[in-house]
Biopython code that builds the backbone (N, CA, C, O; Angstrom):
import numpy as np
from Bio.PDB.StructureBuilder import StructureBuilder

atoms = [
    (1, "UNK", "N", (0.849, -1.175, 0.000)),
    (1, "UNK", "CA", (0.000, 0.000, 0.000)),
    (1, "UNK", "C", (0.899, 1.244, 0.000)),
    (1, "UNK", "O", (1.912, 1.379, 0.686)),
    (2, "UNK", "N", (0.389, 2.130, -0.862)),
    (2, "UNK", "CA", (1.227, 2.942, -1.125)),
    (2, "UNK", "C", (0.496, 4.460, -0.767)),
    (2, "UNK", "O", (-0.422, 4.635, -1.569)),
    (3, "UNK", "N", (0.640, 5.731, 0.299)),
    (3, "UNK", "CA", (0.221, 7.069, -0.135)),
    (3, "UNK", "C", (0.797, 8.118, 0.099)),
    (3, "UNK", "O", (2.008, 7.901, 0.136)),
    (4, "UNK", "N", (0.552, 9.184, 0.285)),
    (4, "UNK", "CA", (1.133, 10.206, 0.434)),
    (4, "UNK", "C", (1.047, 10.697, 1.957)),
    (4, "UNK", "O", (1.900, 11.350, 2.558)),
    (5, "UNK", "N", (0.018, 10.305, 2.363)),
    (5, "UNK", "CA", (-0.066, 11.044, 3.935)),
    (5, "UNK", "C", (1.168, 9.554, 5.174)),
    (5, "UNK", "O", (1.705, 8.535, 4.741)),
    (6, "UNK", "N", (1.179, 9.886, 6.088)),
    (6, "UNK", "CA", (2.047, 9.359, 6.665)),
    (6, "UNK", "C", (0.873, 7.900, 7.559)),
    (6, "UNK", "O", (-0.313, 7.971, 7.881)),
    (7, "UNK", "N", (1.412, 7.266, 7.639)),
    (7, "UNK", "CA", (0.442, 6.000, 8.563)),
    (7, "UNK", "C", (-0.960, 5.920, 7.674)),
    (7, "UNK", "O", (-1.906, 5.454, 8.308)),
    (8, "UNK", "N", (-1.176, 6.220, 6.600)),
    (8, "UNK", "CA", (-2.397, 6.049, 5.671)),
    (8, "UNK", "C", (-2.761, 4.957, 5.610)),
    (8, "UNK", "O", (-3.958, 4.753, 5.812)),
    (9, "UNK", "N", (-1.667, 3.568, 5.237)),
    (9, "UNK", "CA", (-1.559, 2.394, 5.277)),
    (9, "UNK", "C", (-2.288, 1.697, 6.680)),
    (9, "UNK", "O", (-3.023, 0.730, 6.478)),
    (10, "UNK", "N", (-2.125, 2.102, 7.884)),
    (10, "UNK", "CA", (-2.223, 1.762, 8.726)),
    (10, "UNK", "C", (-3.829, 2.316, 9.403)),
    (10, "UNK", "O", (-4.499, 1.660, 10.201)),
    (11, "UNK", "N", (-4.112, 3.361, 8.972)),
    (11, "UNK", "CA", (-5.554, 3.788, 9.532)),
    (11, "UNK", "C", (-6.748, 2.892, 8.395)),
    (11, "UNK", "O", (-7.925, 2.650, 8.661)),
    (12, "UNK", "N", (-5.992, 2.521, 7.085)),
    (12, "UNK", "CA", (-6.770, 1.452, 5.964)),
    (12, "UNK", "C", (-7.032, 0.046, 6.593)),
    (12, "UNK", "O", (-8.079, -0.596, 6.671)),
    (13, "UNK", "N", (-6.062, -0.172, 6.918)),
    (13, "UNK", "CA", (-6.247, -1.522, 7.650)),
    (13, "UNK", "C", (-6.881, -1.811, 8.813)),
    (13, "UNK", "O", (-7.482, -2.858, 9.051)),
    (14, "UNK", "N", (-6.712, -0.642, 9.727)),
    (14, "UNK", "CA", (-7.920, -0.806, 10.672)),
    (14, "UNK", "C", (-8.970, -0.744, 10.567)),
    (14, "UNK", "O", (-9.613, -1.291, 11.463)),
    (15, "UNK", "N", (-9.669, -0.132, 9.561)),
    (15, "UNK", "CA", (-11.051, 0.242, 9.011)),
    (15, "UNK", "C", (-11.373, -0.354, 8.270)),
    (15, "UNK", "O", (-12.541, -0.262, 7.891)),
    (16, "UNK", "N", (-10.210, -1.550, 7.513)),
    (16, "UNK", "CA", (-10.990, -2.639, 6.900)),
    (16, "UNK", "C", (-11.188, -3.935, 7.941)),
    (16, "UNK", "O", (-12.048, -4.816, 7.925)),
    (17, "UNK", "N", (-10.278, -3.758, 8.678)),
    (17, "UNK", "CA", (-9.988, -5.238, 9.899)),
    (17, "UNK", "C", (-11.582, -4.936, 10.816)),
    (17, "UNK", "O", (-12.294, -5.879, 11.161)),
    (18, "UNK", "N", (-11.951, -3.423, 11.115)),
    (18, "UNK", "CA", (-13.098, -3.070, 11.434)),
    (18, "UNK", "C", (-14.155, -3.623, 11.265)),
    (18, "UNK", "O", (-14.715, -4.462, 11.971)),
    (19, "UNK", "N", (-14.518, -3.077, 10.133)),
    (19, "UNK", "CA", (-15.294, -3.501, 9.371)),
    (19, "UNK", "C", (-15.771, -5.355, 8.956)),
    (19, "UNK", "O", (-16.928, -5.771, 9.019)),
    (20, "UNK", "N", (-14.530, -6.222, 8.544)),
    (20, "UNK", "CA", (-14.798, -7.367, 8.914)),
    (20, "UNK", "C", (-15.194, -7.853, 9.856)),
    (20, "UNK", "O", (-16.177, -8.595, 9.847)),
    (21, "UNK", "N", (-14.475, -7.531, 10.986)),
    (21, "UNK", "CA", (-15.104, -8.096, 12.493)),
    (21, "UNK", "C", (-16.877, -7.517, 11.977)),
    (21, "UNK", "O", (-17.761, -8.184, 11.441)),
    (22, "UNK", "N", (-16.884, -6.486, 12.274)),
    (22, "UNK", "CA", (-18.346, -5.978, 12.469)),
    (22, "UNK", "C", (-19.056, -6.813, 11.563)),
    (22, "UNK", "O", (-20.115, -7.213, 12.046)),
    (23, "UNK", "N", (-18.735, -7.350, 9.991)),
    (23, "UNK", "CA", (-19.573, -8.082, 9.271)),
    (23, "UNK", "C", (-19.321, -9.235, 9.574)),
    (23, "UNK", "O", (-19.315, -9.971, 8.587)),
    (24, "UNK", "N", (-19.072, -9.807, 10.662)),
    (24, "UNK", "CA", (-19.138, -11.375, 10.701)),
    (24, "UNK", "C", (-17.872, -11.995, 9.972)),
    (24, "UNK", "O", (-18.077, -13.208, 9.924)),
    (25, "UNK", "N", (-16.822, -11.735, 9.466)),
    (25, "UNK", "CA", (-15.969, -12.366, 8.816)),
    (25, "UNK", "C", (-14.664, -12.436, 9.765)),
    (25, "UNK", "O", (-14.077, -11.618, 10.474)),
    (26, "UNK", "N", (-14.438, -14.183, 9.353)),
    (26, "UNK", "CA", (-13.388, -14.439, 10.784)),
    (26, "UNK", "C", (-12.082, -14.680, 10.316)),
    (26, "UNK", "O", (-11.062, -14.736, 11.002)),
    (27, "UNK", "N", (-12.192, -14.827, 9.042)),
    (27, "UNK", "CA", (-10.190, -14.379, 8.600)),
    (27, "UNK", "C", (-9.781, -13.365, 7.693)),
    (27, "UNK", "O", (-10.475, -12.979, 6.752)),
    (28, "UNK", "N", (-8.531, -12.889, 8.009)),
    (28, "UNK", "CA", (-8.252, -11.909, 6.887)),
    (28, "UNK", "C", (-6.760, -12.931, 6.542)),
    (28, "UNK", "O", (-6.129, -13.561, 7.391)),
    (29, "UNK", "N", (-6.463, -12.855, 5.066)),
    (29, "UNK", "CA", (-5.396, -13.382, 5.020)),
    (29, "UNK", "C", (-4.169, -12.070, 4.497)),
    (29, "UNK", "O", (-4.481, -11.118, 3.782)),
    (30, "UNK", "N", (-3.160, -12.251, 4.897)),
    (30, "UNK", "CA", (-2.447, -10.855, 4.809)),
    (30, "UNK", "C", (-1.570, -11.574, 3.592)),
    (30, "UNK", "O", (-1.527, -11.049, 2.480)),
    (31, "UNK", "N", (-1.000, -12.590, 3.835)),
    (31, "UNK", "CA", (-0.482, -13.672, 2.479)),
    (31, "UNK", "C", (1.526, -12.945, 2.615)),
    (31, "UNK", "O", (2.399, -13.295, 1.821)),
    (32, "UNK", "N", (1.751, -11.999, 3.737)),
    (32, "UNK", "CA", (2.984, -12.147, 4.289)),
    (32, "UNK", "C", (3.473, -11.844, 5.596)),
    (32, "UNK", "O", (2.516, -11.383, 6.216)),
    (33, "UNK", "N", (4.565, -11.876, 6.377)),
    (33, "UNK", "CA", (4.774, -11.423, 7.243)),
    (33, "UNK", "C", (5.671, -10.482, 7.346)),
    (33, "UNK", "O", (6.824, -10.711, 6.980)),
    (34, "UNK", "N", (5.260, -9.101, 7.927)),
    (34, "UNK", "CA", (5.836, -8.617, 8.183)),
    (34, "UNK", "C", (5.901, -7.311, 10.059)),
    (34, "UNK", "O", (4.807, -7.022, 10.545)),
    (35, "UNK", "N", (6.888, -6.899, 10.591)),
    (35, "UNK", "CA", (6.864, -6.379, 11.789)),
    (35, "UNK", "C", (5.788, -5.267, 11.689)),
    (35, "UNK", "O", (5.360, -4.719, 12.705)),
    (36, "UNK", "N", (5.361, -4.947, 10.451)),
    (36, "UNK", "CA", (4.701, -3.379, 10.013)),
    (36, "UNK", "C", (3.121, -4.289, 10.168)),
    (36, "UNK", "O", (2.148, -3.639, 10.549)),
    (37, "UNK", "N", (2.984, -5.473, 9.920)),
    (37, "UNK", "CA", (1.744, -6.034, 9.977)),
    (37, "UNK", "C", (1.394, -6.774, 11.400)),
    (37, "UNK", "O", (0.286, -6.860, 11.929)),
    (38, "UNK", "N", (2.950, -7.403, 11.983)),
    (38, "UNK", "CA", (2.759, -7.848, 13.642)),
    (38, "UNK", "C", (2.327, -6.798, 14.873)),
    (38, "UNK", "O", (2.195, -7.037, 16.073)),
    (39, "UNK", "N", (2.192, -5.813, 14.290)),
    (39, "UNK", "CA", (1.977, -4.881, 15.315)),
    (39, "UNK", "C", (0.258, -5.004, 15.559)),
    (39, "UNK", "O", (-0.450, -4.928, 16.563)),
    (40, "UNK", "N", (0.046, -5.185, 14.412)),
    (40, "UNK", "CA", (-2.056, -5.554, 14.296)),
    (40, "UNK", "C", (-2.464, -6.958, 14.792)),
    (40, "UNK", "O", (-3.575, -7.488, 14.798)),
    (41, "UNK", "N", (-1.497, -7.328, 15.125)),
    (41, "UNK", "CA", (-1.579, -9.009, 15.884)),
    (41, "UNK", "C", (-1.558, -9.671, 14.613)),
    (41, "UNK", "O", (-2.702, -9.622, 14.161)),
    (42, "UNK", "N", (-0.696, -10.336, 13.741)),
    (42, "UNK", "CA", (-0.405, -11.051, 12.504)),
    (42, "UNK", "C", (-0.248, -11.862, 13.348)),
    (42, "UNK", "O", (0.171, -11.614, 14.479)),
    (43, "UNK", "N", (-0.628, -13.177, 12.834)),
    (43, "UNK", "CA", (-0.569, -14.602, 13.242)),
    (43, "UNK", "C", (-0.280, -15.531, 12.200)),
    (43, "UNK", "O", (-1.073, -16.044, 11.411)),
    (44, "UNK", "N", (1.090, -15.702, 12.305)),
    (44, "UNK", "CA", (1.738, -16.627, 11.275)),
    (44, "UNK", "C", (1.664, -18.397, 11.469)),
    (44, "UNK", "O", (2.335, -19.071, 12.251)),
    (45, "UNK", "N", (0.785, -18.798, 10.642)),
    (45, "UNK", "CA", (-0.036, -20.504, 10.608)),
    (45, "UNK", "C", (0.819, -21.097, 9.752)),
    (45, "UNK", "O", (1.655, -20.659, 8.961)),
    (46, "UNK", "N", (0.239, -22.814, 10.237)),
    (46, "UNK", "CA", (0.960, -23.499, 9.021)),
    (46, "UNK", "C", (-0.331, -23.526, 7.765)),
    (46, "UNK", "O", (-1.445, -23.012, 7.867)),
    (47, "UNK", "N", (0.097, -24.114, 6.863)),
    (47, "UNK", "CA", (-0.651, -23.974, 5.347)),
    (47, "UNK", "C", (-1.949, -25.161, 6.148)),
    (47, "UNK", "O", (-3.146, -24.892, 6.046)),
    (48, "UNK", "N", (-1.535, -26.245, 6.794)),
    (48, "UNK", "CA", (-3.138, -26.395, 7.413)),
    (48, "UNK", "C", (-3.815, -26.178, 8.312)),
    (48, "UNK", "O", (-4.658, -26.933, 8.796)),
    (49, "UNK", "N", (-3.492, -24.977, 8.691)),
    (49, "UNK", "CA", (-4.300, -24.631, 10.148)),
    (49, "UNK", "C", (-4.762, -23.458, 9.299)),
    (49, "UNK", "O", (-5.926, -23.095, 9.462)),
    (50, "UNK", "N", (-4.006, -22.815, 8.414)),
    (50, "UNK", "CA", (-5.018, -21.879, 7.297)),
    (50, "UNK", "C", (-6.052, -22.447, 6.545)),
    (50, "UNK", "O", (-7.090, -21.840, 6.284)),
    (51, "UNK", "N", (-5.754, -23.831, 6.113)),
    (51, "UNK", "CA", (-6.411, -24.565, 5.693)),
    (51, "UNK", "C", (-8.070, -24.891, 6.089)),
    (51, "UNK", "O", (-9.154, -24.832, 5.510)),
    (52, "UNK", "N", (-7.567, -25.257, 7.407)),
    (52, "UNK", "CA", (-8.857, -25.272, 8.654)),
    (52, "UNK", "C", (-9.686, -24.054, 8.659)),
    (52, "UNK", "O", (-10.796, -23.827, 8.177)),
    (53, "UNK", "N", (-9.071, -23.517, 9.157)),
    (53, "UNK", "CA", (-9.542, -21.862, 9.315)),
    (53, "UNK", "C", (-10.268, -20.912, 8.159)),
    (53, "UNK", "O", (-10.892, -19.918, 8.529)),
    (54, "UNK", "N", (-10.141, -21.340, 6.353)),
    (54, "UNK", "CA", (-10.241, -20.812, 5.298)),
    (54, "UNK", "C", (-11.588, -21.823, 5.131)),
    (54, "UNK", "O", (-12.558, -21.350, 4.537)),
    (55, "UNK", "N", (-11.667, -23.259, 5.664)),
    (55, "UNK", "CA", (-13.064, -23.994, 5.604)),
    (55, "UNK", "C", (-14.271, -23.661, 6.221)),
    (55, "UNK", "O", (-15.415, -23.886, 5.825)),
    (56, "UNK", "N", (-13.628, -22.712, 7.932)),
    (56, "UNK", "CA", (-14.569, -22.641, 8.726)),
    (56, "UNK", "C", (-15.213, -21.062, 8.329)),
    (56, "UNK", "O", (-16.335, -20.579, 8.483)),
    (57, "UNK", "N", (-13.782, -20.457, 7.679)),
    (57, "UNK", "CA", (-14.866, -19.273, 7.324)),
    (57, "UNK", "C", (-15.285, -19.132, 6.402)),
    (57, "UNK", "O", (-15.626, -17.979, 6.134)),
    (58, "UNK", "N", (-15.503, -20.190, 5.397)),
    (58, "UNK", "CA", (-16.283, -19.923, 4.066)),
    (58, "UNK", "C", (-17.286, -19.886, 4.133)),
    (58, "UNK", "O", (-17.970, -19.205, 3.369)),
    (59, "UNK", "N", (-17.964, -20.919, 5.488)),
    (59, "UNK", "CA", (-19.152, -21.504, 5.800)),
    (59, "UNK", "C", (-19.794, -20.655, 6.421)),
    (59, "UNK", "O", (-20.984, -20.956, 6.502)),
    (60, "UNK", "N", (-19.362, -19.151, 7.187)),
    (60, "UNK", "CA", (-20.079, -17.813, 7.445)),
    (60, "UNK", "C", (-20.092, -16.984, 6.306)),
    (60, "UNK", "O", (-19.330, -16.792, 5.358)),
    (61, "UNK", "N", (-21.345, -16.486, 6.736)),
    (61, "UNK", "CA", (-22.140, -15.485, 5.903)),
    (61, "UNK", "C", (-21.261, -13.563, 6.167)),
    (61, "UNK", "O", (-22.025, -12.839, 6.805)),
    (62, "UNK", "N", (-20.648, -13.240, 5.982)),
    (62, "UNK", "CA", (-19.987, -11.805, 6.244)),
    (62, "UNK", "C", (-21.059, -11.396, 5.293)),
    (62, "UNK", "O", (-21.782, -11.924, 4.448)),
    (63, "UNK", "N", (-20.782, -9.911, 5.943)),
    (63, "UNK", "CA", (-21.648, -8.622, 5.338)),
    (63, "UNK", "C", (-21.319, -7.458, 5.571)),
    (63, "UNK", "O", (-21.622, -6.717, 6.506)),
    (64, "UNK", "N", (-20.346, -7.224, 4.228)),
    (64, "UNK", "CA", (-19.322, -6.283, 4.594)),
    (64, "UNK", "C", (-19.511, -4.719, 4.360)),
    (64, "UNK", "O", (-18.628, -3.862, 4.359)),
    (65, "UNK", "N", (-20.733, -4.576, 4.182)),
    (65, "UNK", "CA", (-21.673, -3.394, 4.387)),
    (65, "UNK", "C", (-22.484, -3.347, 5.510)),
    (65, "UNK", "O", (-23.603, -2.930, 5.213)),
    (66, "UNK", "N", (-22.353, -3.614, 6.687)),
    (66, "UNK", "CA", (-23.144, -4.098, 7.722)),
    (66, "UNK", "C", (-22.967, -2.411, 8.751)),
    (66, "UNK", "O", (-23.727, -1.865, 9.550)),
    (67, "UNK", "N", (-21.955, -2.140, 8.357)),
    (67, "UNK", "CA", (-21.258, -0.709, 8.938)),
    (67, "UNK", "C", (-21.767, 0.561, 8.700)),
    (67, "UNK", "O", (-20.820, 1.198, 9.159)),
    (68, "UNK", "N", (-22.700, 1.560, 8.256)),
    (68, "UNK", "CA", (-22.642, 2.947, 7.118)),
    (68, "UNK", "C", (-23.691, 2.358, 6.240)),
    (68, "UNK", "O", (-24.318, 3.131, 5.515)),
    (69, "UNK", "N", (-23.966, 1.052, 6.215)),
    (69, "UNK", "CA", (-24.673, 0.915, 4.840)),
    (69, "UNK", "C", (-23.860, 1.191, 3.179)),
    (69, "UNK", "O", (-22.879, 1.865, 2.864)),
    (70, "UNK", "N", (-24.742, 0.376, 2.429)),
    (70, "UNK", "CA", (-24.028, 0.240, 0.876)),
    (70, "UNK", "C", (-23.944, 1.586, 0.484)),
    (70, "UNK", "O", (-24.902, 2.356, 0.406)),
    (71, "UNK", "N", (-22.395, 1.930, 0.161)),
    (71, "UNK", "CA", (-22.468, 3.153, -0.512)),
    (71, "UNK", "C", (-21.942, 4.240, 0.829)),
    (71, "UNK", "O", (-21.646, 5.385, 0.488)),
    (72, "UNK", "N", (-21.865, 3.990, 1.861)),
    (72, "UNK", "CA", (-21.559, 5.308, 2.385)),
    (72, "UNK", "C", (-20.644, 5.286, 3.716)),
    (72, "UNK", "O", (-20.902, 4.373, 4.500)),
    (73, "UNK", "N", (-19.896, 5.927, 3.971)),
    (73, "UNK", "CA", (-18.793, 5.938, 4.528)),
    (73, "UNK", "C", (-18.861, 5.878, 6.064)),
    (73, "UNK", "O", (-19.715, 6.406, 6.777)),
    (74, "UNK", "N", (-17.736, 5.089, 6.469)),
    (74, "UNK", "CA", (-18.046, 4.436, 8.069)),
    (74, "UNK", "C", (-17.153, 5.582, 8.929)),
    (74, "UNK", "O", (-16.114, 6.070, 8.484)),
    (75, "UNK", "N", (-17.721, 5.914, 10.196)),
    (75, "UNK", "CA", (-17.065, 6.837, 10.891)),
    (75, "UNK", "C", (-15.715, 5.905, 11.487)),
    (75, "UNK", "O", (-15.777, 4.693, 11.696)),
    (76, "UNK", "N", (-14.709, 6.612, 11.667)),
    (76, "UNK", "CA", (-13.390, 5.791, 11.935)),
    (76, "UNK", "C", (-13.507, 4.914, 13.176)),
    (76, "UNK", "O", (-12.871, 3.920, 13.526)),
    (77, "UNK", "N", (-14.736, 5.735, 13.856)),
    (77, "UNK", "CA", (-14.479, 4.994, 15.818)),
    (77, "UNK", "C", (-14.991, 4.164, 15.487)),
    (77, "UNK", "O", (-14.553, 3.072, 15.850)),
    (78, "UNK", "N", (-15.952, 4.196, 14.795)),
    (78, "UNK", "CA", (-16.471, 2.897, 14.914)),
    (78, "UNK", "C", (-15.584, 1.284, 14.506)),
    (78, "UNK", "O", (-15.625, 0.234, 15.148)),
    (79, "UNK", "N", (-14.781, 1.606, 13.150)),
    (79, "UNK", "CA", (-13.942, 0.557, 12.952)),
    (79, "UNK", "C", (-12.711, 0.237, 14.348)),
    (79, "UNK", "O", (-12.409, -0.862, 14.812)),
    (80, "UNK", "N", (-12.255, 1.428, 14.708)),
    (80, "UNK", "CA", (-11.631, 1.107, 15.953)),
    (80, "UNK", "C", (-12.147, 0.688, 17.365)),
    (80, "UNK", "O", (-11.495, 0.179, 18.276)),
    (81, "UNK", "N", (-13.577, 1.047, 17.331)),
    (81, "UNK", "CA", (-14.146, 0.579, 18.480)),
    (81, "UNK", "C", (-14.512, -0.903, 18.201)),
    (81, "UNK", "O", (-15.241, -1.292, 19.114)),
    (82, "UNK", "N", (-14.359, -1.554, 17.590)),
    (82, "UNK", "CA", (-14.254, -3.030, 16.744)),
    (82, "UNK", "C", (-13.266, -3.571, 17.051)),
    (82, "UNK", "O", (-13.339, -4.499, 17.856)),
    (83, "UNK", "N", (-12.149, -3.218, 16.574)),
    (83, "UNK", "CA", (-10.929, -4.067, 16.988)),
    (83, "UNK", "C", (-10.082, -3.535, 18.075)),
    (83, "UNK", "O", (-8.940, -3.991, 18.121)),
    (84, "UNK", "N", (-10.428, -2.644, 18.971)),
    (84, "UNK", "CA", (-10.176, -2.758, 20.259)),
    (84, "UNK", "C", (-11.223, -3.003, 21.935)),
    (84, "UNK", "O", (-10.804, -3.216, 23.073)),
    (85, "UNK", "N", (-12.236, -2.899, 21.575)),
    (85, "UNK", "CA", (-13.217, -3.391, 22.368)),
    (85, "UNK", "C", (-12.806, -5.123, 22.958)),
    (85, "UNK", "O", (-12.560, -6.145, 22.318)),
    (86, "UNK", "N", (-12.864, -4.900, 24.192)),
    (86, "UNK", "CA", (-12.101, -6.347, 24.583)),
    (86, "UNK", "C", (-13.590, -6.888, 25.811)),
    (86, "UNK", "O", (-14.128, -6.040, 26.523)),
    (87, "UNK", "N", (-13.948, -8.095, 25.827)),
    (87, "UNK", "CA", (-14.812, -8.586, 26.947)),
    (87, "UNK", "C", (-14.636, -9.088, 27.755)),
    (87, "UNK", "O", (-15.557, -9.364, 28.524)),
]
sb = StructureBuilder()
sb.init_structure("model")
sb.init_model(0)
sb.init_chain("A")
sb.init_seg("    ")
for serial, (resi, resn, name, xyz) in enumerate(atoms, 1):
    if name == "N":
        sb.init_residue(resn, " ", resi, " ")
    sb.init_atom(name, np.array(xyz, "f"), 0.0, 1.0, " ", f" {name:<3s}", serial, name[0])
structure = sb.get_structure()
């Protein structure tokens, strides 16, 4: 990911990682590792525990407009109040 403002990369990914949680979707695959991505909690698997994990979430329904609705833009807290909200 590439922009001009500084940490751009990084406020994208929370607001998409957001957003998944909020629609029901239980993997993201990042497809590398890196320290710039371990900081978001990257969890490096073997090819069958991705395996596992890529079966169990095919079989949920995500709804990745579940946030703002189709078409319109999600306020930021909310994606962060998503992936830091702890129970």
């Amino acid at each position: 990911m590439f922009s001009r403002a500084t940490d751009a990369s990084k406020i994208a990914l929370v607001h998409l990682v957001g957003r998944l949680i909020h629609g029901g979707y239980t993997l993201l695959d990042a497809q590398f590792h890196n320290p710039h991505l371990e900081q978001f909690g990257l969890e490096e698997i073997t090819r069958d525990t991705f395996r596992g994990r890529l079966w169990q979430a095919l079989r949920v329904e995500g709804d990745f407009y579940s946030i703002g609705g189709r078409g319109l833009s999600t306020a930021g807290s909310t994606s962060l109040q998503a992936i830091t909200q702890m129970s």
